[in-house]
MDTraj code that builds the backbone (N, CA, C; nanometers):
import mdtraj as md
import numpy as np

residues = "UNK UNK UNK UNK UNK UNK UNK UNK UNK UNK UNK UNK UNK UNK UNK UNK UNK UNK UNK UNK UNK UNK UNK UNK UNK UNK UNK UNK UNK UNK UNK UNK UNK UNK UNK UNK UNK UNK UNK UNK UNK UNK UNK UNK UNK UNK UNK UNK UNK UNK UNK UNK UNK UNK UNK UNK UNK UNK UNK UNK UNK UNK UNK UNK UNK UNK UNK UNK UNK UNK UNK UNK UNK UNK UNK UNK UNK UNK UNK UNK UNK UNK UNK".split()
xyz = np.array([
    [0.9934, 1.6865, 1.0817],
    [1.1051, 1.7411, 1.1561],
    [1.1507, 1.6427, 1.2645],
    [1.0568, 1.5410, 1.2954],
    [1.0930, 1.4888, 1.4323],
    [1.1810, 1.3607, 1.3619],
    [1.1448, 1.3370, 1.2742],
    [1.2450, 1.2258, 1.1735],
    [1.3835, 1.2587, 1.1746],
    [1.3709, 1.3819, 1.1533],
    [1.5165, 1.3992, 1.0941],
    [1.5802, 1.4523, 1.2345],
    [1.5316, 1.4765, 1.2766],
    [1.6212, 1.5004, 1.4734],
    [1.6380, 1.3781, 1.5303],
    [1.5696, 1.2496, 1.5007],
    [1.5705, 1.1130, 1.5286],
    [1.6706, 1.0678, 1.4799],
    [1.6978, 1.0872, 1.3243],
    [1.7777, 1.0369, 1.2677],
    [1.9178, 1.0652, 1.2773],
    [1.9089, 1.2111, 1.2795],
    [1.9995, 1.2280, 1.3550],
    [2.0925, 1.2261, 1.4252],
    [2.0070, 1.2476, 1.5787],
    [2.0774, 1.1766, 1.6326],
    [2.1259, 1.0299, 1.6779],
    [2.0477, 0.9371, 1.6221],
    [2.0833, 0.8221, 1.6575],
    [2.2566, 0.8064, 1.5676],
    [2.2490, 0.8721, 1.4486],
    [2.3988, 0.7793, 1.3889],
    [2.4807, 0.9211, 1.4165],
    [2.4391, 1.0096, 1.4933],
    [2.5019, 1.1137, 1.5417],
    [2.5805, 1.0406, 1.6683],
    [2.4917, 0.9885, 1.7582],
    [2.5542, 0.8897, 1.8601],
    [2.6177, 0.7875, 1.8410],
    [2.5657, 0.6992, 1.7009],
    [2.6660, 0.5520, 1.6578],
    [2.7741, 0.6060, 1.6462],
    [2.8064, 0.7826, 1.5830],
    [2.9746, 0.8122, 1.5152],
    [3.0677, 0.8379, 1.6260],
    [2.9873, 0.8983, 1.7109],
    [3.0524, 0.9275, 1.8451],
    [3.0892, 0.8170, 1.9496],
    [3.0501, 0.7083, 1.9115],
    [3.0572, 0.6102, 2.0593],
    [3.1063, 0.5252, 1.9388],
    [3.2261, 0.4758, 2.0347],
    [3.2594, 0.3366, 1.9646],
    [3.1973, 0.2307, 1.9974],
    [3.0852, 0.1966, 2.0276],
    [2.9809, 0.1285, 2.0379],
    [2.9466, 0.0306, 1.9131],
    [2.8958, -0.0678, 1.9392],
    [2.7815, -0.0904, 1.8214],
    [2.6420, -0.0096, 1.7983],
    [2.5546, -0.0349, 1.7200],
    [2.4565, 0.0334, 1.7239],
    [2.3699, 0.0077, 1.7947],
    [2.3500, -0.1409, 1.8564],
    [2.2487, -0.1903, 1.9406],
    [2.3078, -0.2212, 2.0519],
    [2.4056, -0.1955, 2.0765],
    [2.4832, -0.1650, 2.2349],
    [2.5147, -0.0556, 2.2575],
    [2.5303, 0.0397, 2.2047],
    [2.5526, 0.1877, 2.2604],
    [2.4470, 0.2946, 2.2811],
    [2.5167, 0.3957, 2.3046],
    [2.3603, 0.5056, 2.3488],
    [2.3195, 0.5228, 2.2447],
    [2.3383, 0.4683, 2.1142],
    [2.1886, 0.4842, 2.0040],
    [2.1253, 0.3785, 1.9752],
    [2.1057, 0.2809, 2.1051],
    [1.9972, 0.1504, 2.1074],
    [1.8679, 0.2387, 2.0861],
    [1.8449, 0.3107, 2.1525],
    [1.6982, 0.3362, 2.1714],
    [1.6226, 0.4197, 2.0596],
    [1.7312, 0.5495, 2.0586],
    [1.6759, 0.6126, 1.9093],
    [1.6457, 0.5017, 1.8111],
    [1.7388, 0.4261, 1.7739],
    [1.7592, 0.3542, 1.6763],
    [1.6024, 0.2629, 1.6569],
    [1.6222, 0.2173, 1.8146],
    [1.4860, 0.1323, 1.8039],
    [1.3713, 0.1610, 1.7598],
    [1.3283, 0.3095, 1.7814],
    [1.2325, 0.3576, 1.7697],
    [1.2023, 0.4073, 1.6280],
    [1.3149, 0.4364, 1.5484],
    [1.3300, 0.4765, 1.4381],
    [1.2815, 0.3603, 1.3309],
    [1.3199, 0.2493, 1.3976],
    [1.3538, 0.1199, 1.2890],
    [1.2376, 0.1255, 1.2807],
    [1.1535, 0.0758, 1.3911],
    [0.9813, 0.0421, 1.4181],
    [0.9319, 0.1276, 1.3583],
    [0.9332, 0.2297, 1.3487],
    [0.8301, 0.3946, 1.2894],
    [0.8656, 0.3574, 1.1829],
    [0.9577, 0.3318, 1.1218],
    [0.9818, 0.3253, 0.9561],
    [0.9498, 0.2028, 0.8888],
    [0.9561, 0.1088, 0.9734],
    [0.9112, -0.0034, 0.9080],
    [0.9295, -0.0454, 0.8074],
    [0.8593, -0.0341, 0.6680],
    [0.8453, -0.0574, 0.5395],
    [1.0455, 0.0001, 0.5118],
    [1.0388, 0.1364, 0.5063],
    [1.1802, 0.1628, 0.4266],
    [1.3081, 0.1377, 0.5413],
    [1.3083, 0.0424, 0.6839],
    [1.3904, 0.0345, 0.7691],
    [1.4696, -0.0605, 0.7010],
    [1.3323, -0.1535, 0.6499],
    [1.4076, -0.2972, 0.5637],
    [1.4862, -0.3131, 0.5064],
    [1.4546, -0.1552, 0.3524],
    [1.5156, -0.1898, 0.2874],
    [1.6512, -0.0927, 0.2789],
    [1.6593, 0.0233, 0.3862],
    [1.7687, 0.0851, 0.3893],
    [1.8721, -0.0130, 0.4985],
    [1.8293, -0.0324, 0.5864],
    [1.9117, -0.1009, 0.6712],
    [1.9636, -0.2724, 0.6421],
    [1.8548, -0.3157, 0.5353],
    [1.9322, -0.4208, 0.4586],
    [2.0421, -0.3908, 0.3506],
    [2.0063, -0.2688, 0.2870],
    [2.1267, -0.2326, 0.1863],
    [2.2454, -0.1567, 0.2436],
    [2.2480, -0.1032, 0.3791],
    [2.3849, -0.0585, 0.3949],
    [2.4973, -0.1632, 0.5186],
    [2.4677, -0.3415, 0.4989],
    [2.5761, -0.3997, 0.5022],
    [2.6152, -0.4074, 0.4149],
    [2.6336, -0.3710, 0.2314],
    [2.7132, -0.3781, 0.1246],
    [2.8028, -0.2148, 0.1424],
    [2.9167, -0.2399, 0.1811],
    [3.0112, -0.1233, 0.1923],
    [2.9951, -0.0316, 0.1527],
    [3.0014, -0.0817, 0.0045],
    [2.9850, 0.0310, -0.1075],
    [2.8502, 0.0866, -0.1573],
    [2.7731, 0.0421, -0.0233],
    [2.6048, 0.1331, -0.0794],
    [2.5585, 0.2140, 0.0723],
    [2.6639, 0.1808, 0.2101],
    [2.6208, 0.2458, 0.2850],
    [2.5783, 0.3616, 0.3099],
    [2.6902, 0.5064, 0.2272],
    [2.6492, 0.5905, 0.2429],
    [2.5207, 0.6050, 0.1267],
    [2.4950, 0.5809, 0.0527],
    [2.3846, 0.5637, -0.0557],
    [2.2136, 0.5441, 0.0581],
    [2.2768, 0.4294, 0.0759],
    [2.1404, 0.3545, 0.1886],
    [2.1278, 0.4547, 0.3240],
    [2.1989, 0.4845, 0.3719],
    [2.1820, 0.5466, 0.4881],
    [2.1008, 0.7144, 0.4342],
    [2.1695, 0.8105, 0.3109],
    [2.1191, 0.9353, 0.2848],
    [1.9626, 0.8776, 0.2195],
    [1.9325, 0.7717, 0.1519],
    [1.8082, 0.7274, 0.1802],
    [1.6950, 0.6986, 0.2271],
    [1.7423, 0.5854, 0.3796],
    [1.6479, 0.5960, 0.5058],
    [1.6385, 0.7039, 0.5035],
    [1.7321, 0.8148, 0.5606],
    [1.7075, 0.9610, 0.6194],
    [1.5794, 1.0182, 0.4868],
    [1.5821, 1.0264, 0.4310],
    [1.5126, 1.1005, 0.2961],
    [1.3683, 1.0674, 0.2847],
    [1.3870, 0.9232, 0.2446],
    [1.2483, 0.8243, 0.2467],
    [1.2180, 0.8494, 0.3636],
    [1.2654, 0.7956, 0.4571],
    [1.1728, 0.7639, 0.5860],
    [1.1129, 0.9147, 0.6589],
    [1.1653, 1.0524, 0.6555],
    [1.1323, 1.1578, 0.6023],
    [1.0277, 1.1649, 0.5874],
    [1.0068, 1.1341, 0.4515],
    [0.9249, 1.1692, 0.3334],
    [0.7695, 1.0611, 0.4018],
    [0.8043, 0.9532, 0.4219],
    [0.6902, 0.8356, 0.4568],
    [0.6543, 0.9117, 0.6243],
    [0.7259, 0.9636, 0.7361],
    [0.6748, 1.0344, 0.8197],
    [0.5703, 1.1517, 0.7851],
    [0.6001, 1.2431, 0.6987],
    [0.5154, 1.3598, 0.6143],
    [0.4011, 1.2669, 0.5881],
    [0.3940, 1.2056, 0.4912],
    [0.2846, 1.1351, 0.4385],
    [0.1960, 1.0727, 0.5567],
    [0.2425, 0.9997, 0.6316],
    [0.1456, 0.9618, 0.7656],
    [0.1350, 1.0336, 0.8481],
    [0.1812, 1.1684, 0.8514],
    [0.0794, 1.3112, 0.9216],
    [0.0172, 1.3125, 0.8643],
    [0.0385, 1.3603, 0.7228],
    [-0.0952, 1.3980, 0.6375],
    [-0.2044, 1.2963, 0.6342],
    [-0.2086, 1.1853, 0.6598],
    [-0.2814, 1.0873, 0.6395],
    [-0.3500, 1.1313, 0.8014],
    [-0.2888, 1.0883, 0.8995],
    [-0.3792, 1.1107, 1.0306],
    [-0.4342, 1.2543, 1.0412],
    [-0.4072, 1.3193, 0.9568],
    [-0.4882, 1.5083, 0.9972],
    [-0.5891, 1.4528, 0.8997],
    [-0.5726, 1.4161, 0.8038],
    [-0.7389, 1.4294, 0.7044],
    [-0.8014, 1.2897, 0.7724],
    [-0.7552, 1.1810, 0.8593],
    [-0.8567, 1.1449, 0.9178],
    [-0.9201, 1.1735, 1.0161],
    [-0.8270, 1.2873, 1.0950],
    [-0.8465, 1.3243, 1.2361],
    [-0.9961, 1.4273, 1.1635],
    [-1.0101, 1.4988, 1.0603],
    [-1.0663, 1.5846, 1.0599],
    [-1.2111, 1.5938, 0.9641],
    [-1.2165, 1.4130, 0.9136],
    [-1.3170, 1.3592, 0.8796],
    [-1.4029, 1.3032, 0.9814],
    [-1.3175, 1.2932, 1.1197],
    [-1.4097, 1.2848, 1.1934],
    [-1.4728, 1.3363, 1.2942],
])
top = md.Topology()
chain = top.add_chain()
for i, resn in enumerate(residues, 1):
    res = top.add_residue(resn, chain, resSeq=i)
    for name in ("N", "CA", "C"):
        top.add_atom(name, md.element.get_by_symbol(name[0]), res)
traj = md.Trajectory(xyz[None], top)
């Protein structure tokens, strides 16, 4: 849940501010988002400078990166509780 309120709002704030993304008030979400996602930041945020795959790449990150947040809860509760 906290993914997708992240995600959110960060391109909730890029649509609203005529900003760039790393100059406007969604520097920081953004930042934090990129770093936490890591692995799928790469490859969503490398595929949506091709025009015609942005909205593709972007409902992606949101999805994947999602999905890879779930998975690394689940991963830290069954280690939290092996030990």
């Amino acid at each position: 849940m906290l993914h997708v309120l992240l995600f959110g709002l960060t391109w909730g704030l890029y649509w609203v501010q005529s900003k760039p993304l790393m100059d406007g008030p969604s520097r920081w979400p953004f930042l934090l988002l990129f770093i936490a996602d890591l692995p799928i930041s790469f490859l969503g945020f490398g595929a949506m400078w091709n025009e015609s795959w942005f909205t593709y790449a972007l409902t992606a990150w949101g999805v994947l990166g999602t999905i890879w947040w779930y998975f690394l809860g689940r991963l830290i509760l069954s280690r939290k509780s092996a030990a």
